[in-house]
TIMIKOL-627681 format. One record per residue (C-alpha): residue number from 1; x, z, y. Coordinates in pm, 1 decimal. Layout:
// TIMIKOL-627681
site num->NUM; u->X; w->Z; v->Y .
...
This chain:
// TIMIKOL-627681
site num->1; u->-5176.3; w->142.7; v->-4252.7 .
site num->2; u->-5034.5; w->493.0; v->-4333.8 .
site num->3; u->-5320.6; w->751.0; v->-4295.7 .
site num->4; u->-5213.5; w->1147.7; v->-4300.9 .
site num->5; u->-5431.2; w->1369.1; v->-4493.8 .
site num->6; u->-5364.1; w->1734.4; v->-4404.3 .
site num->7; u->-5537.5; w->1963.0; v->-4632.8 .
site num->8; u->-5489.5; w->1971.6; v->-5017.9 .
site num->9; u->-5847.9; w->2122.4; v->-5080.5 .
site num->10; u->-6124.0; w->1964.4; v->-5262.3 .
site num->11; u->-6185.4; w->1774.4; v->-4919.2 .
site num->12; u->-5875.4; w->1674.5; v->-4848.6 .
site num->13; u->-5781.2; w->1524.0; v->-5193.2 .
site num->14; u->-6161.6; w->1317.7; v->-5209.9 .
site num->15; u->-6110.5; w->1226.7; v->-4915.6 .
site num->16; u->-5755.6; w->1051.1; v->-5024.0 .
site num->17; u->-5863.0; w->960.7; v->-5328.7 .
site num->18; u->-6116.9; w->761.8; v->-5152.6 .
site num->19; u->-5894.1; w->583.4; v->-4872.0 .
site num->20; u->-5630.6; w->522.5; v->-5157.5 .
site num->21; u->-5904.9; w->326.6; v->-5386.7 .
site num->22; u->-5939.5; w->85.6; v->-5040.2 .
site num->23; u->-5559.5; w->38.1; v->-5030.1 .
site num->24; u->-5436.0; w->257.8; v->-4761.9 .
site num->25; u->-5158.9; w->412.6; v->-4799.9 .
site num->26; u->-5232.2; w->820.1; v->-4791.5 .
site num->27; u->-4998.0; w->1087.7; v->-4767.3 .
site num->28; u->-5118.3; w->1435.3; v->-4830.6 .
site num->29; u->-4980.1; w->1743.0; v->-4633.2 .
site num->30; u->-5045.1; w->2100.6; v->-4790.1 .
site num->31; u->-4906.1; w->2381.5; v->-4655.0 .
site num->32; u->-4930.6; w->2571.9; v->-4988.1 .
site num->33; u->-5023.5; w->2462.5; v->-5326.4 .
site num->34; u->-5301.9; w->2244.4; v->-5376.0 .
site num->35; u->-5643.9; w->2433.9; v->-5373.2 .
site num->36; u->-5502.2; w->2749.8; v->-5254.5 .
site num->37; u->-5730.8; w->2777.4; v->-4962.2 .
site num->38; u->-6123.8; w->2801.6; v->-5021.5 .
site num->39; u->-6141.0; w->2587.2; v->-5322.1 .
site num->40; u->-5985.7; w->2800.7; v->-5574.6 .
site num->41; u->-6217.5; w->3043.8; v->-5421.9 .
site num->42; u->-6588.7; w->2900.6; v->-5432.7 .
site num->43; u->-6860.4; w->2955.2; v->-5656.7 .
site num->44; u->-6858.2; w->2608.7; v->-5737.1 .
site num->45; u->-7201.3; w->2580.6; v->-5610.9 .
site num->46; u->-7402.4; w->2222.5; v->-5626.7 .
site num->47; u->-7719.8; w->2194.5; v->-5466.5 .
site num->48; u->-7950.5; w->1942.7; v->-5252.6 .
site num->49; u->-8189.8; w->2223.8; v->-5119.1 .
site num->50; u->-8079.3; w->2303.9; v->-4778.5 .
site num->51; u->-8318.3; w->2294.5; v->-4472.9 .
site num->52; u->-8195.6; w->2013.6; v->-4253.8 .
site num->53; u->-8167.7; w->1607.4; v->-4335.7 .
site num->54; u->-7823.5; w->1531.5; v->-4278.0 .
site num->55; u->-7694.3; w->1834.2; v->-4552.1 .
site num->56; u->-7969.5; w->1731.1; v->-4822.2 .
site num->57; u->-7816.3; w->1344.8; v->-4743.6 .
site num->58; u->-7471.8; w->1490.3; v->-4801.4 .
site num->59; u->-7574.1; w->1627.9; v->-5134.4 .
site num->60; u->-7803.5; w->1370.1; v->-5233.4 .
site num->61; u->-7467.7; w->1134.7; v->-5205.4 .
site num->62; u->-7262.3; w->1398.8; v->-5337.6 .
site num->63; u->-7480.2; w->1442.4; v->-5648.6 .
site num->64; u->-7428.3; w->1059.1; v->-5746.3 .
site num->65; u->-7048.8; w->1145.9; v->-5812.5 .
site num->66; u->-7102.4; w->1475.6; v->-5944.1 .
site num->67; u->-7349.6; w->1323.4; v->-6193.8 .
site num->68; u->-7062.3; w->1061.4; v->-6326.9 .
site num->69; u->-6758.9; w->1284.2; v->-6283.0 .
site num->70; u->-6648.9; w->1264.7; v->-6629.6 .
site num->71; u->-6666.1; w->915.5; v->-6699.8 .
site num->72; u->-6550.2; w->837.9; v->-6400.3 .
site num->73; u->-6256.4; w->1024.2; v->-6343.0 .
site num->74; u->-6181.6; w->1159.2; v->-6724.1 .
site num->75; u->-6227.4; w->1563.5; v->-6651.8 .
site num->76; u->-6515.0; w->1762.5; v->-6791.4 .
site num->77; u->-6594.6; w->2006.5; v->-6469.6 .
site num->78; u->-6844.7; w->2211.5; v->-6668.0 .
site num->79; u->-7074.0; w->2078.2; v->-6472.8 .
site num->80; u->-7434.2; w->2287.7; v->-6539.9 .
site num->81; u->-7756.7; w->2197.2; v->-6357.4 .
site num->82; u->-7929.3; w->2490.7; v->-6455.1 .
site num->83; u->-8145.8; w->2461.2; v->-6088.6 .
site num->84; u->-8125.2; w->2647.3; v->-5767.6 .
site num->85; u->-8438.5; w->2934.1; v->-5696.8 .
site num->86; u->-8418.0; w->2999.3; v->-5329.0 .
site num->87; u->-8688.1; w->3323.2; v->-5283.8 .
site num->88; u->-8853.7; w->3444.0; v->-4982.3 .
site num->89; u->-8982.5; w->3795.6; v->-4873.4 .
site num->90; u->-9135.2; w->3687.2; v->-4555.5 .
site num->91; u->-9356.5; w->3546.6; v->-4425.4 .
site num->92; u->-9174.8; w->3313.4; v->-4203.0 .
site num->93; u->-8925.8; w->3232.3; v->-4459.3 .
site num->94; u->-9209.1; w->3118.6; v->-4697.2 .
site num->95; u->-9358.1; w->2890.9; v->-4401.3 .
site num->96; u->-9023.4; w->2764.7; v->-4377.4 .
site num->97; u->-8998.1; w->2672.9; v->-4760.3 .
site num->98; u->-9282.5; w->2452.1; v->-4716.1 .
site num->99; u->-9137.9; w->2207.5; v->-4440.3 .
site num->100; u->-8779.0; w->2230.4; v->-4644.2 .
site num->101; u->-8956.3; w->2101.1; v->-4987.7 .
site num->102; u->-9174.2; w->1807.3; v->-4788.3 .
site num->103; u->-8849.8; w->1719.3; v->-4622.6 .
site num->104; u->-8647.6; w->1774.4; v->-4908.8 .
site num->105; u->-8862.3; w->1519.5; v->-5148.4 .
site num->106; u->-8897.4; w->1273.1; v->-4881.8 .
site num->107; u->-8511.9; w->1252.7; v->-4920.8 .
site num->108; u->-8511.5; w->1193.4; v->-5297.5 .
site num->109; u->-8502.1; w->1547.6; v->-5379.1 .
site num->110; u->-8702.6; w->1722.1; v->-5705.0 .
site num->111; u->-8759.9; w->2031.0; v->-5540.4 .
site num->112; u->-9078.7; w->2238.4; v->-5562.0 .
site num->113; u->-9277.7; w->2533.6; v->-5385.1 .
site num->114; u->-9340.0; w->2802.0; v->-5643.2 .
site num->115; u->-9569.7; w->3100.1; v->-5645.2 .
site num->116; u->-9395.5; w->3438.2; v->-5724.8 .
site num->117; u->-9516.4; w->3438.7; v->-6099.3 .
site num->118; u->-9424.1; w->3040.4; v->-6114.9 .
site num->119; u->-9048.6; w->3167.9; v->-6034.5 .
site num->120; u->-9066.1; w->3407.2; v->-6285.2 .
site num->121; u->-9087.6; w->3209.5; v->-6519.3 .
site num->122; u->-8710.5; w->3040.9; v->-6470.4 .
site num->123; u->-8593.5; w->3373.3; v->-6414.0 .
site num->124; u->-8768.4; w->3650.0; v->-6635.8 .
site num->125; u->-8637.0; w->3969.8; v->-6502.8 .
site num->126; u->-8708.1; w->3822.9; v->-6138.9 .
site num->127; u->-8930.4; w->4120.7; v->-5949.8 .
site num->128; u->-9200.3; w->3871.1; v->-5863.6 .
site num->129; u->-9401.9; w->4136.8; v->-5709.0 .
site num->130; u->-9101.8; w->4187.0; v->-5399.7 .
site num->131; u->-9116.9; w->3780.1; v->-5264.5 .
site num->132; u->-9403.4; w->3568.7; v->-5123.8 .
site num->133; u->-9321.7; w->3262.7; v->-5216.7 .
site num->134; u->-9018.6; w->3003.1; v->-5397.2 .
site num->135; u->-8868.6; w->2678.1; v->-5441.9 .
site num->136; u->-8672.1; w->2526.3; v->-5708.2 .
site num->137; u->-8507.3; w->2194.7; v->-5794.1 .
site num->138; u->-8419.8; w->2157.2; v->-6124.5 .
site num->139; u->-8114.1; w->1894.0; v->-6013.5 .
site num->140; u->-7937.6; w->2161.9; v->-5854.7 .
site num->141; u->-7635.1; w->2365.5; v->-6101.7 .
site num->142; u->-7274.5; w->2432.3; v->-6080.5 .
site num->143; u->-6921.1; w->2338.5; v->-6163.3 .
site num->144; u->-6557.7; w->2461.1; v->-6173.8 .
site num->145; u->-6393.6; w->2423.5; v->-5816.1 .
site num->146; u->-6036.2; w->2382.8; v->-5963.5 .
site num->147; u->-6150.6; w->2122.0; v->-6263.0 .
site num->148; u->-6308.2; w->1917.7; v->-5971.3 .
site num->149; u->-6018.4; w->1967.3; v->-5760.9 .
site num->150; u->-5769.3; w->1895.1; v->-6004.5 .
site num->151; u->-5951.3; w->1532.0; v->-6104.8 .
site num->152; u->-5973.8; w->1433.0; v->-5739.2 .
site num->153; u->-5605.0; w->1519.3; v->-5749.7 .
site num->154; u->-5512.2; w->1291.2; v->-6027.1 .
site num->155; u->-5700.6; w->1021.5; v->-5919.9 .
site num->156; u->-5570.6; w->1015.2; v->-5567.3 .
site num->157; u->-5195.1; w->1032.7; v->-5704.1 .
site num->158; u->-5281.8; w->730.3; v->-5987.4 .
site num->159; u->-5487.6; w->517.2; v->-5687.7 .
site num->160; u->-5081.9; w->559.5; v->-5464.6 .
site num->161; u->-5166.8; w->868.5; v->-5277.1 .
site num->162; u->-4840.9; w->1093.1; v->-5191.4 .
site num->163; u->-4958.3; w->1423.2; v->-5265.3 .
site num->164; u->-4705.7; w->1667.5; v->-5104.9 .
site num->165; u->-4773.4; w->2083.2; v->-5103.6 .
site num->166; u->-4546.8; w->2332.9; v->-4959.0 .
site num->167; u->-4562.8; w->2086.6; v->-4637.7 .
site num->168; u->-4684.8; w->2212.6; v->-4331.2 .
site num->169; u->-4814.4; w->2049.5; v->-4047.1 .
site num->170; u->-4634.7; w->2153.6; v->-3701.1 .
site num->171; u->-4694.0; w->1874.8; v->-3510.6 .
site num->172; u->-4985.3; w->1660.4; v->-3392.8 .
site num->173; u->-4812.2; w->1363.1; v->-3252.1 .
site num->174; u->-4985.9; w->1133.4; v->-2976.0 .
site num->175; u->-4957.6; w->840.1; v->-2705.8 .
site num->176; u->-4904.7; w->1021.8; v->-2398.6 .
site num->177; u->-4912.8; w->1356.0; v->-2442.7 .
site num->178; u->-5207.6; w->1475.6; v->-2546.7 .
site num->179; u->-5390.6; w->1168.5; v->-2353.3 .
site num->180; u->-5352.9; w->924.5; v->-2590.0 .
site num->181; u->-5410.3; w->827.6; v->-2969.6 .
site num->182; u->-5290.5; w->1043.4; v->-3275.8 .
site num->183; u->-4974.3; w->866.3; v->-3408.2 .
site num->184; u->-4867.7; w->1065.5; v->-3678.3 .
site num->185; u->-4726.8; w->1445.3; v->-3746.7 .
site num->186; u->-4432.0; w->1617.6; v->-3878.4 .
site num->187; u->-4481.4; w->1797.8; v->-4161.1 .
site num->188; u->-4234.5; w->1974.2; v->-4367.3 .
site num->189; u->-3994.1; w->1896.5; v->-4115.7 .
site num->190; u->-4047.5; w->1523.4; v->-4139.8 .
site num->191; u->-4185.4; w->1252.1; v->-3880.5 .
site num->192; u->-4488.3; w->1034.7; v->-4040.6 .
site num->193; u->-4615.1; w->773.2; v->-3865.9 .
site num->194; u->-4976.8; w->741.7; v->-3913.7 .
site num->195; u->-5300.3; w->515.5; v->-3809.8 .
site num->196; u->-5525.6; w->810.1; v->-3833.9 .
site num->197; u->-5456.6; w->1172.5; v->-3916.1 .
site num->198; u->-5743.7; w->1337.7; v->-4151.2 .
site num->199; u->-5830.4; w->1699.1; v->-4062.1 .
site num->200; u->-5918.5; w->1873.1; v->-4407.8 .
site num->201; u->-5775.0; w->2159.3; v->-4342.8 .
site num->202; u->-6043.9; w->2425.9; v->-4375.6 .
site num->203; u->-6016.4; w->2726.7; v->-4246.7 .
site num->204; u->-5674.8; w->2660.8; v->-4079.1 .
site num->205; u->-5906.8; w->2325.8; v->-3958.9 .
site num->206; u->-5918.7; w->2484.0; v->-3535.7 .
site num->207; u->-5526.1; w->2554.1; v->-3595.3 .
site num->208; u->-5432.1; w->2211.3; v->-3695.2 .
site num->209; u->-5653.9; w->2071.8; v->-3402.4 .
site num->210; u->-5494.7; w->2279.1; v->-3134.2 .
site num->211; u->-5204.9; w->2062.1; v->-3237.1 .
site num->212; u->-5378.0; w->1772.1; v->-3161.4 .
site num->213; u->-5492.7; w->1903.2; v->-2822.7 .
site num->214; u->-5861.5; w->1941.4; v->-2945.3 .
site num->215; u->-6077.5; w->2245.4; v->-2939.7 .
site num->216; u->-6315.3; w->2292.6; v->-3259.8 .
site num->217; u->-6527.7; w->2578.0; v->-3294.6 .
site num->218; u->-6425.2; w->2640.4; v->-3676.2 .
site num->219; u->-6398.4; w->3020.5; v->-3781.0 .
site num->220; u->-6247.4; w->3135.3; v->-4030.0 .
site num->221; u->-6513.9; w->3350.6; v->-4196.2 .
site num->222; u->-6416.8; w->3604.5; v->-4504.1 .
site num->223; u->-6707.7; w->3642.7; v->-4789.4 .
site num->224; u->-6681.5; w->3781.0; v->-5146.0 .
site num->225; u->-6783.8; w->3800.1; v->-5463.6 .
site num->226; u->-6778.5; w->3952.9; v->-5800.7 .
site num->227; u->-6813.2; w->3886.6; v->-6163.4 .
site num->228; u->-7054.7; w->4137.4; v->-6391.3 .
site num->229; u->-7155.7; w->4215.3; v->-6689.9 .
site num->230; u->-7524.2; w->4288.6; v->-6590.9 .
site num->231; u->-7738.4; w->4558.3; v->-6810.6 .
site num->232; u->-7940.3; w->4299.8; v->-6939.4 .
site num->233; u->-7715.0; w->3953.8; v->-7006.9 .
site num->234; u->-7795.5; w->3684.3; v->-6794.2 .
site num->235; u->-7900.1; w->3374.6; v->-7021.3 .
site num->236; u->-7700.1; w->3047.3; v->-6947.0 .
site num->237; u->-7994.8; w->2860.7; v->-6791.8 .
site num->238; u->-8093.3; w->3107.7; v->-6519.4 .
site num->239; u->-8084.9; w->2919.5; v->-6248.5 .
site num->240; u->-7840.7; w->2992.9; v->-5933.7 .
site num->241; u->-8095.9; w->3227.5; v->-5746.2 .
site num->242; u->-8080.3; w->3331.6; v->-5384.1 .
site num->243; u->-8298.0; w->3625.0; v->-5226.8 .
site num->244; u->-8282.9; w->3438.5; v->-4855.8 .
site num->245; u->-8380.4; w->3723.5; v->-4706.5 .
site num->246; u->-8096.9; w->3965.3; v->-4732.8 .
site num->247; u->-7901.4; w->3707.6; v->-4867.7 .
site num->248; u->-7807.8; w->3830.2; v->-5197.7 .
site num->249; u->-7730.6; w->3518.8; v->-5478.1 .
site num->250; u->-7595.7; w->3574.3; v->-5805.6 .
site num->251; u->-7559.9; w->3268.0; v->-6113.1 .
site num->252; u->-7518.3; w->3331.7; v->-6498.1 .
site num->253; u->-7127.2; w->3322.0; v->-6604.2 .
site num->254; u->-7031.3; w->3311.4; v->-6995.6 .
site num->255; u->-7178.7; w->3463.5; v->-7271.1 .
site num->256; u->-7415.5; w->3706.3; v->-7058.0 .
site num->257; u->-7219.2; w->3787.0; v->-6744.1 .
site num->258; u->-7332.6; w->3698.4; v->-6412.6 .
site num->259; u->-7160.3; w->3609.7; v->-6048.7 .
site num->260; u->-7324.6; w->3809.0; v->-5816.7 .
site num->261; u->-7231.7; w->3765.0; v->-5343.6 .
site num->262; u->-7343.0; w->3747.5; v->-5032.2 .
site num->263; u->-7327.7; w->3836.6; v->-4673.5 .
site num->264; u->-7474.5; w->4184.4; v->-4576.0 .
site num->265; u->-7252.5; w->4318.8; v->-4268.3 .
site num->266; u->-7413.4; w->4292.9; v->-3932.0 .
site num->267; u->-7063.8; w->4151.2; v->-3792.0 .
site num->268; u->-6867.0; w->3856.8; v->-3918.3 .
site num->269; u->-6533.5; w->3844.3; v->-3683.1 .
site num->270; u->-6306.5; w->3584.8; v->-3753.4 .
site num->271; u->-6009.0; w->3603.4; v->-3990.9 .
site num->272; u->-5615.4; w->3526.4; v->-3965.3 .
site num->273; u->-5618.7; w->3256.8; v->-4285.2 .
site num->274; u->-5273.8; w->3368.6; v->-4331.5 .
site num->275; u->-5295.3; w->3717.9; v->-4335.9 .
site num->276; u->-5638.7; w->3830.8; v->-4467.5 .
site num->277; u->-5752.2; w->4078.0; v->-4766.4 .
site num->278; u->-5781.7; w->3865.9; v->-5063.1 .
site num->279; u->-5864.5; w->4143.5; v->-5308.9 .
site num->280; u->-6237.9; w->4277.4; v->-5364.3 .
site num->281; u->-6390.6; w->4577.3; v->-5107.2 .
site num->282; u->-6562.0; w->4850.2; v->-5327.4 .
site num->283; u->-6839.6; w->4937.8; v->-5084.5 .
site num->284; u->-6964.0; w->4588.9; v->-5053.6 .
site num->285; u->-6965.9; w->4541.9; v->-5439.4 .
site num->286; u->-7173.2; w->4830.2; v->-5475.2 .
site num->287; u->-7407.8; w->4646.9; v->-5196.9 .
site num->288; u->-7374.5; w->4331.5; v->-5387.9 .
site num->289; u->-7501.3; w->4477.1; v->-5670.3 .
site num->290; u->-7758.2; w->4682.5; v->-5498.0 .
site num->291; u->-7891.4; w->4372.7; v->-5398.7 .
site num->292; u->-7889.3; w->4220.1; v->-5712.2 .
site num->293; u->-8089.8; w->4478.0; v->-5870.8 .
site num->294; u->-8365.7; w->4479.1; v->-5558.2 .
site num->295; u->-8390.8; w->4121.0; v->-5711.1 .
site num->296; u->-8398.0; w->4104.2; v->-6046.3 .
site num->297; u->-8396.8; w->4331.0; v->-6328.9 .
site num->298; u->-8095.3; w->4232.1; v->-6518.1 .
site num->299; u->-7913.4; w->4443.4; v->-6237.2 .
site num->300; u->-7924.6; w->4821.7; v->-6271.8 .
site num->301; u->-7677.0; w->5123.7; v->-6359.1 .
site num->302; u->-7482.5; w->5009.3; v->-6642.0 .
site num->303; u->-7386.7; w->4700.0; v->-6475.7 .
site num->304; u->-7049.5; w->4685.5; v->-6480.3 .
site num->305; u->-6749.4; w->4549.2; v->-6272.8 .
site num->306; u->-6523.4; w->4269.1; v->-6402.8 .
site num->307; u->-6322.6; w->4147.7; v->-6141.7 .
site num->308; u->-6396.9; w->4019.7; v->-5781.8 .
site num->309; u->-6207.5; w->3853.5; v->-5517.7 .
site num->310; u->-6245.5; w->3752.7; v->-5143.3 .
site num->311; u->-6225.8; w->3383.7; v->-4959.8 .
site num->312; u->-6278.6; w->3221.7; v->-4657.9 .
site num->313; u->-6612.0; w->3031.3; v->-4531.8 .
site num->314; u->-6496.4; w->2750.7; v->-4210.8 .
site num->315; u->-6814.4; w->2831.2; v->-4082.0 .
site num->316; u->-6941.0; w->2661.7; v->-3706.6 .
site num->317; u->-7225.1; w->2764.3; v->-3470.8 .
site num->318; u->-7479.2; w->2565.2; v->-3673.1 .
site num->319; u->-7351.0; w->2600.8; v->-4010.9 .
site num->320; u->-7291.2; w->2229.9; v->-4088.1 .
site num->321; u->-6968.8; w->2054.3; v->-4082.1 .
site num->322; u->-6789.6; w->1846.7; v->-3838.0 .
site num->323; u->-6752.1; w->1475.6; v->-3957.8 .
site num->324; u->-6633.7; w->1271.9; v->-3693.9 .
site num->325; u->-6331.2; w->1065.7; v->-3576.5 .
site num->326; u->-6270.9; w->1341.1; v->-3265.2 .
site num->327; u->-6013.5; w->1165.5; v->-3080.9 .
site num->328; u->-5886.4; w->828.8; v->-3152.0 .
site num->329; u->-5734.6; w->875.8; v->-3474.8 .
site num->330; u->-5768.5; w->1163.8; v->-3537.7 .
site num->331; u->-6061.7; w->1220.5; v->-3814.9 .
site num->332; u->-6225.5; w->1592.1; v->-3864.2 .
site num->333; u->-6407.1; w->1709.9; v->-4169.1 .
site num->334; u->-6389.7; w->2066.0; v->-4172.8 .
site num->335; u->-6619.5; w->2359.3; v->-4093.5 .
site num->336; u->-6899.1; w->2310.0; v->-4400.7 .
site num->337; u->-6988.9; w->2675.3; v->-4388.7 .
site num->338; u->-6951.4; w->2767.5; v->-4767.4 .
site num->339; u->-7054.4; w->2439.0; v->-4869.1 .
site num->340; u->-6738.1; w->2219.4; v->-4855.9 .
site num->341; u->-6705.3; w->2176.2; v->-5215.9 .
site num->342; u->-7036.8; w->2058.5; v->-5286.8 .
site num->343; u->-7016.6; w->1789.7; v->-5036.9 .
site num->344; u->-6676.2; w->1660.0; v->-5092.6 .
site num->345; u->-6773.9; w->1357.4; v->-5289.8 .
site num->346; u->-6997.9; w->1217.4; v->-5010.6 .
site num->347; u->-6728.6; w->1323.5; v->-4741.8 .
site num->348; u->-6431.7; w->1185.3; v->-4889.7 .
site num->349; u->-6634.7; w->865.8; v->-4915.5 .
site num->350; u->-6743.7; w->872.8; v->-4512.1 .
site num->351; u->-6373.7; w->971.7; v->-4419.9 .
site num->352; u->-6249.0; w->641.5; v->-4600.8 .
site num->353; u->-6534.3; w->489.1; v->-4397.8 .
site num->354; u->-6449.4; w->599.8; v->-4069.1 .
site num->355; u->-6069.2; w->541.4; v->-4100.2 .
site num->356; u->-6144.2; w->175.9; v->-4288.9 .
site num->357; u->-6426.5; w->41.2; v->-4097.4 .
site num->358; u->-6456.3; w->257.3; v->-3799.6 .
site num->359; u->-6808.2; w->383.0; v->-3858.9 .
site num->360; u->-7013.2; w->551.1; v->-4130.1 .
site num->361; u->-7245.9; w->411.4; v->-4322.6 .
site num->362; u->-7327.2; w->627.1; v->-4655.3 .
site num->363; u->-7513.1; w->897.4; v->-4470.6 .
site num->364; u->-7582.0; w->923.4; v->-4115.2 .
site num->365; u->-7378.6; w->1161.9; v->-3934.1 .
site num->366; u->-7459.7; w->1133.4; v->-3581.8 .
site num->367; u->-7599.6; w->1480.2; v->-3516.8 .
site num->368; u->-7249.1; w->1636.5; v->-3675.9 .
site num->369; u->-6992.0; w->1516.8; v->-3378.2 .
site num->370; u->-6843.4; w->1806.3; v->-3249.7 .
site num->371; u->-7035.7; w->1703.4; v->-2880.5 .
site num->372; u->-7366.0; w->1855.6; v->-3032.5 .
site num->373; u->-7197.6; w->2194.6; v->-2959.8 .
site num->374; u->-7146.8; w->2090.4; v->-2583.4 .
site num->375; u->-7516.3; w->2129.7; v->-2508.5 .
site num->376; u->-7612.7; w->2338.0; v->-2789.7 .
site num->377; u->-7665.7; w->2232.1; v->-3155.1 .
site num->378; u->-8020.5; w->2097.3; v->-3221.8 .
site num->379; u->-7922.0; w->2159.3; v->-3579.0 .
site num->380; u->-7994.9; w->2492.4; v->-3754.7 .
site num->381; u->-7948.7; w->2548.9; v->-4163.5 .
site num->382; u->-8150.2; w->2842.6; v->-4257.1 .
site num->383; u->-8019.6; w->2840.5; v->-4627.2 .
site num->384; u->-7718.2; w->2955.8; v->-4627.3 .
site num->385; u->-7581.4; w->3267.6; v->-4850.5 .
């Protein structure tokens, strides 16, 4: 059994580390060089508060790796679980805290509801007297994208995965046209047979589909951020904190500096993932910070500017991911909305399950089939920056 992994992100490579360590024989296809898509570009966030089951599964799975990535795979990811503070200003976003965290620790989670003042306490220049309400887990951190990346990379090639980059896909092959199953691809300008084909490939993820004669509504989203030295340094156990309302985050960095993003335009159009502004736009850095300082007082005038950079979010309808085998052999895990590299360990692992035992079993996926978007999703994340 050959299986055809296109996509050389962080899901991509878990996903053939995973099917190598069962004894299929992978080959990886990335068009560029291996993390050059949204990996390289991510915050390297890590959390299991997010508002729906099926995402806090993902994480709670993901976690387990996360928590035994160094002994396990012999690369320190500067892994940090310095928490997650997700704040509210509304109302309705602080009634909607309270069914996340009962949901949340029904799962396994250690998440909490916090007053105002309790959340100042984990962040001390937090402006307690703007939000109604928090939560906090203290599980919840962050870790370096391309450390994780380059481990899941090793271990793939040392379990017999072919790990190929500058090798594009051009070519979905199938039985009968586009009636049939998913044979294999040509890639690079190469034929490879293949049992199943593995659709990691991000935001390029409704590109390599078309190929395969399947529609995905995966867009190619752009979002930036930037990283500050703040007027007041941000100490290394802040946690991660997120003002869901306008939907301003920032996270401590080194030695006082801070990451600070978000999402503020009132449009979102879709990108060209081969021909989109990489480099940082003033005007929404001076938002970014803006927002920062509406949140917490370590932001203010003599913040200044280190260096920023743009990326792309795969984002669908409902914000959560497509995991699914869409077409007989063809496999999709794309579209995790920002949250891709979080999630990877658990996804690599129910990729290996779907190709190896035709069904998942680590976390049940049934509501994230690409058919939930025929009717319309049932399946809404509300925390997502």
């Amino acid at each position: 059994m050959t299986v055809v992994v296109v996509g050389g992100g962080i899901v991509g490579l878990a996903s053939a580390y995973y099917l190598a360590a069962r004894g299929v024989d992978v080959v990886v296809c990335e068009k560029g060089t291996l993390g050059n898509g949204s990996t390289e570009r991510s915050a390297g966030g890590i959390r299991a508060q997010f508002s729906t089951a099926v995402n806090v599964d993902l994480s709670v799975q993901s976690m387990r790796v996360w928590d035994d990535f160094e002994a396990a795979f012999g690369v320190d990811i500067g892994y940090r679980q310095v928490g997650y503070l997700f704040l509210a200003r509304t109302e309705a976003t602080a009634d909607a805290f309270e069914e996340a965290v009962s949901m949340q620790r029904a799962h396994g989670v250690p998440s909490e509801l916090l007053t105002p003042e309790e959340a100042g306490r984990h962040c001390l220049e937090l402006h307690v007297d703007a939000f109604r309400a928090a939560t906090y887990s203290p599980t919840d951190g962050f870790a370096d994208p391309y450390l994780a990346l380059q481990g899941f990379a090793n271990a793939a090639r040392e379990a017999g995965a072919d790990v190929r980059t500058k090798t594009p896909v051009t070519s979905v092959r199938r039985e009968d046209g586009e009636a049939g199953r998913v044979t294999g691809v040509v890639a690079g300008g190469e034929e490879i047979e293949a049992s199943h084909v593995v659709n990691a490939a991000g935001a390029w993820a409704s590109r390599l589909a078309t190929l395969a004669g399947v529609d995905l509504p995966i867009a190619p989203r752009r979002r930036q951020a930037l990283v500050v030295d703040p007027d007041t340094p941000v100490p290394e156990d802040v946690p991660l904190t997120i003002d869901l309302d306008t939907g301003s985050y920032f996270r401590p960095e080194r030695e006082g500096a801070a990451i600070a993003g978000g999402h503020f335009a009132s449009t979102d159009p879709d990108q060209n993932p081969d021909r989109y502004s990489k480099s940082l736009d003033l005007d929404w850095a001076a938002t970014a910070l803006e927002r920062a300082a509406d949140c917490a007082g370590y932001f203010g005038p003599d913040t200044r500017l280190r260096r920023g950079w743009a990326g792309l979010y795969a984002v669908t309808p409902d914000h959560h991911p497509i995991v699914e085998e869409t077409v007989p052999g063809f496999v999709t895990a794309a579209g995790f909305s920002g949250h891709g590299f979080q999630h990877a360990p658990a996804t690599g692992q129910l990729v290996a399950e779907l190709v190896c035992d035709g069904r998942a079993s680590l976390v049940d996926i049934d509501t994230l089939g690409s058919d939930r978007f025929d009717g319309g999703t049932g399946l809404i994340e509300r925390n997502v920056a």
